[in-house]
C-alpha positions in Angstrom: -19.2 46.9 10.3 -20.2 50.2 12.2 -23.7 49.3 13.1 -25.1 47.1 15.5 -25.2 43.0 14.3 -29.3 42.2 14.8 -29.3 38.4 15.6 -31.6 36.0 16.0 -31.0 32.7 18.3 -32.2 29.2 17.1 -32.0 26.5 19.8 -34.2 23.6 21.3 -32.3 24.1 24.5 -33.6 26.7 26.5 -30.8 27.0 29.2 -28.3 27.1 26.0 -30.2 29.6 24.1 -30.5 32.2 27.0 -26.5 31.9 27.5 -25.7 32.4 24.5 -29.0 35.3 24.3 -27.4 36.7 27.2 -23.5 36.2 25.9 -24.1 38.3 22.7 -26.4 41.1 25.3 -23.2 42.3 26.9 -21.2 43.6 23.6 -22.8 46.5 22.9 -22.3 45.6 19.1 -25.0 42.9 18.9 -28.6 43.0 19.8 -30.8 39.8 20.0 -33.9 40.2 18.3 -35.4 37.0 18.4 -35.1 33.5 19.5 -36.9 30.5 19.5 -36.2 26.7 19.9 -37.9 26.0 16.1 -36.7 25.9 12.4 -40.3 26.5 11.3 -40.4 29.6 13.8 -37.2 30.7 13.2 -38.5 31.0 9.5 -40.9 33.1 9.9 -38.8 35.2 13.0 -36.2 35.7 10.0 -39.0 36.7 7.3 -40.4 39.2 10.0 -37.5 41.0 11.3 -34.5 40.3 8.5 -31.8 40.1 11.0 -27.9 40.5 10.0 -27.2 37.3 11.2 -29.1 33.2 12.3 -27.1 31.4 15.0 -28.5 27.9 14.4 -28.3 24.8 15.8 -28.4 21.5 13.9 -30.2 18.5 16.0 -33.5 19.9 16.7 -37.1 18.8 16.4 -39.3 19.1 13.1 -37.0 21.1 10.6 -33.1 20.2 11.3 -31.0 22.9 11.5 -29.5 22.0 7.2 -33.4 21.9 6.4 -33.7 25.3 8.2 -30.7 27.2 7.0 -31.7 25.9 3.3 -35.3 28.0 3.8 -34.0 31.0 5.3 -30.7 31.0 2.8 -33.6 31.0 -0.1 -35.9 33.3 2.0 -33.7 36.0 3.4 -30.3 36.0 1.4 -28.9 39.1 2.7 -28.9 37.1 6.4 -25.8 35.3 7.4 -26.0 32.0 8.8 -23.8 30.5 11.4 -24.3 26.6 12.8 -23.6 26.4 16.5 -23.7 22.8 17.2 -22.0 19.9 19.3 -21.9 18.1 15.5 -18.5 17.5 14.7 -19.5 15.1 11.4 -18.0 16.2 8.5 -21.0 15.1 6.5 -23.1 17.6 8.5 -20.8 20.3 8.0 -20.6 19.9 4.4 -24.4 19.7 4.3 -24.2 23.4 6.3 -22.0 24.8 4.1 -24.0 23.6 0.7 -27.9 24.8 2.5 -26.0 28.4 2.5 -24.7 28.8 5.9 -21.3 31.1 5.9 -19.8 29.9 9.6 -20.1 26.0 11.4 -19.2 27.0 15.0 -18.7 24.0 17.6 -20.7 24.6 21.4 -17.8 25.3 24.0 -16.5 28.3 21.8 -15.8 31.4 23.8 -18.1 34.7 23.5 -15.1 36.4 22.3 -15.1 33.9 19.5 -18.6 33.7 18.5 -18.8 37.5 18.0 -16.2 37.3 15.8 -17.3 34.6 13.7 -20.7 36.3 13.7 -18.8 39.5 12.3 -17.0 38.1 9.8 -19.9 35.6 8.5 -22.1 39.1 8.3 -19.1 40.5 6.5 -19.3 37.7 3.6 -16.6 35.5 5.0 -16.8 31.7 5.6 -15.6 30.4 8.7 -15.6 26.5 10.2 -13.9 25.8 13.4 -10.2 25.3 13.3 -10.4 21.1 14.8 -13.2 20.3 12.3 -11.4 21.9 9.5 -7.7 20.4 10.2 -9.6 17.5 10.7 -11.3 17.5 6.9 -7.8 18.2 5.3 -6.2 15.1 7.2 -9.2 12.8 6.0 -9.4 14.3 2.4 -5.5 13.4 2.0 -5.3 10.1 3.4 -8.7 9.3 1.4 -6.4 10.0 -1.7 -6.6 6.4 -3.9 -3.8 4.5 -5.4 -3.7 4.1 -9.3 -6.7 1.4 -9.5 -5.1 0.1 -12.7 -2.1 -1.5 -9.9 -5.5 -3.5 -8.8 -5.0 -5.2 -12.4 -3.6 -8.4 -12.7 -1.8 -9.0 -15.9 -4.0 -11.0 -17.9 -6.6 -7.6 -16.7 -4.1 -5.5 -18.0 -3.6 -7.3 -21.2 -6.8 -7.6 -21.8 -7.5 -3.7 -21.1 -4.9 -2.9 -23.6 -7.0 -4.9 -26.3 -10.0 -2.9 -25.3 -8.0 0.1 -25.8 -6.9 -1.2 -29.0 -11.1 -1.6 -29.8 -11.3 -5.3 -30.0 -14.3 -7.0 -29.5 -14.8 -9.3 -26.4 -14.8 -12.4 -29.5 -11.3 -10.6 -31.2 -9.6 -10.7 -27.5 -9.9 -14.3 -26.8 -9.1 -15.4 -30.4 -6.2 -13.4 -29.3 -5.8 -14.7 -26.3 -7.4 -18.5 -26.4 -10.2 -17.9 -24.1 -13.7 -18.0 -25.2 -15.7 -15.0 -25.8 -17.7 -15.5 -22.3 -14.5 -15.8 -20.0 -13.2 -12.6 -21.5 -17.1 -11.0 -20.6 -16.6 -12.0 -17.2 -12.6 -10.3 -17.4 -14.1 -7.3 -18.5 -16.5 -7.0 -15.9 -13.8 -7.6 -13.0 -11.9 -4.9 -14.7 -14.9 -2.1 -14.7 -15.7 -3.1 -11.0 -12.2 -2.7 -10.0 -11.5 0.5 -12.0 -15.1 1.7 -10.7 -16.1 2.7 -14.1 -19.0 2.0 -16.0 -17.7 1.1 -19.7 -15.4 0.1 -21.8 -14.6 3.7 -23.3 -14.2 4.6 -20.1 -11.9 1.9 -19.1 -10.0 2.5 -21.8 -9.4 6.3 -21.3 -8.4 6.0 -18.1 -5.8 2.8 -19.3 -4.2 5.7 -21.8 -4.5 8.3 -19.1 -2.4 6.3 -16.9 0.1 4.6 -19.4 3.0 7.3 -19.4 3.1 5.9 -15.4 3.9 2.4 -16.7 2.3 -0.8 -15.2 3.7 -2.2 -12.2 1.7 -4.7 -10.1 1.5 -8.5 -9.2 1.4 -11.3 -11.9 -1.8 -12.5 -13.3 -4.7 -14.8 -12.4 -6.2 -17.0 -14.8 
């Protein structure tokens, strides 16, 4: 981008705000036009002078910085929004991302760093700092669950095959010699334990699953 980046600064901390006001100051390709340590301000600053670009903390008084970017996402589209915070909770970042900011920058990142981001988030590019990032992929693949139907045991699975089959709860434990009540209270284990909410459901996930076969530990009566 040829012409100068106009950026406004959003920070409760005034010693923070002016180093980073004063950071962006020396590359001739940036000028600060506003800053202010509110979300409510920093509204109305971005209505007023549509700047190229927000850098926006999260943790600050009144609006947060997710409430904040939200507004001025809705308010001033064209504006790129970058979160410069100490946060390093995924939850929060995710939050960011969905209110319509384009970068989530941690504190403690160089100038040389923060212009860039700055360029490419006014360019239409998403960035999120390289730790916080590696550190969502780990968590997102080790969160990865096991087949729920192994939670089964096989009097469960036996039971959600008849389900499958559409038998009644009073047809499975004519089948099965339990009473109609003992197989409600099977059923229910097996929703809670597949974590769905019916017996359709149950039993498409059962077929889903069934070209895997069905290992698991023996039953409990």
């Amino acid at each position: 981008m040829s012409d100068v980046i106009e950026v406004l600064v959003v920070d409760d901390h005034p010693l923070f705000r002016q180093g980073v006001v004063h950071s962006l100051g020396l590359d001739p390709e940036f000028r600060v036009v506003g800053e202010t340590a509110s979300g409510e301000e920093a509204l109305a600053m971005a209505q007023s002078l549509l700047p190229h670009a927000v850098l926006l903390d999260i943790s600050m008084p009144g609006w947060n910085g997710i409430q904040t970017a939200e507004k001025i996402a809705m308010a001033c589209p064209a504006t790129a929004i970058v979160m410069l915070t100490m946060s390093e909770d995924k939850d929060k970042l995710l939050a960011a991302l969905k209110a319509g900011a384009r970068g989530y920058v941690l504190k403690g990142v160089s100038a040389r760093e923060l212009t860039e981001v700055l360029r490419a988030a006014v360019d239409g590019e998403v960035y999120v700092s390289p730790s916080i990032a590696a550190e969502m992929l780990v968590s997102l693949t080790q969160r990865k669950a096991p087949d729920p139907l192994q939670e089964l045991t096989d009097r469960e699975r036996k039971i959600l095959s008849l389900i499958g089959g559409g038998k009644t709860n009073r047809e499975i434990g004519d089948a099965l010699f339990l009473s109609e009540k003992t197989i409600k209270h099977y059923v229910t284990n097996i929703l809670q334990k597949l974590q769905v909410r019916s017996r359709v459901e149950a039993a498409l996930l059962a077929s889903r699953h069934e070209a895997g076969g069905a290992g698991g530990a023996g039953g409990a009566d």
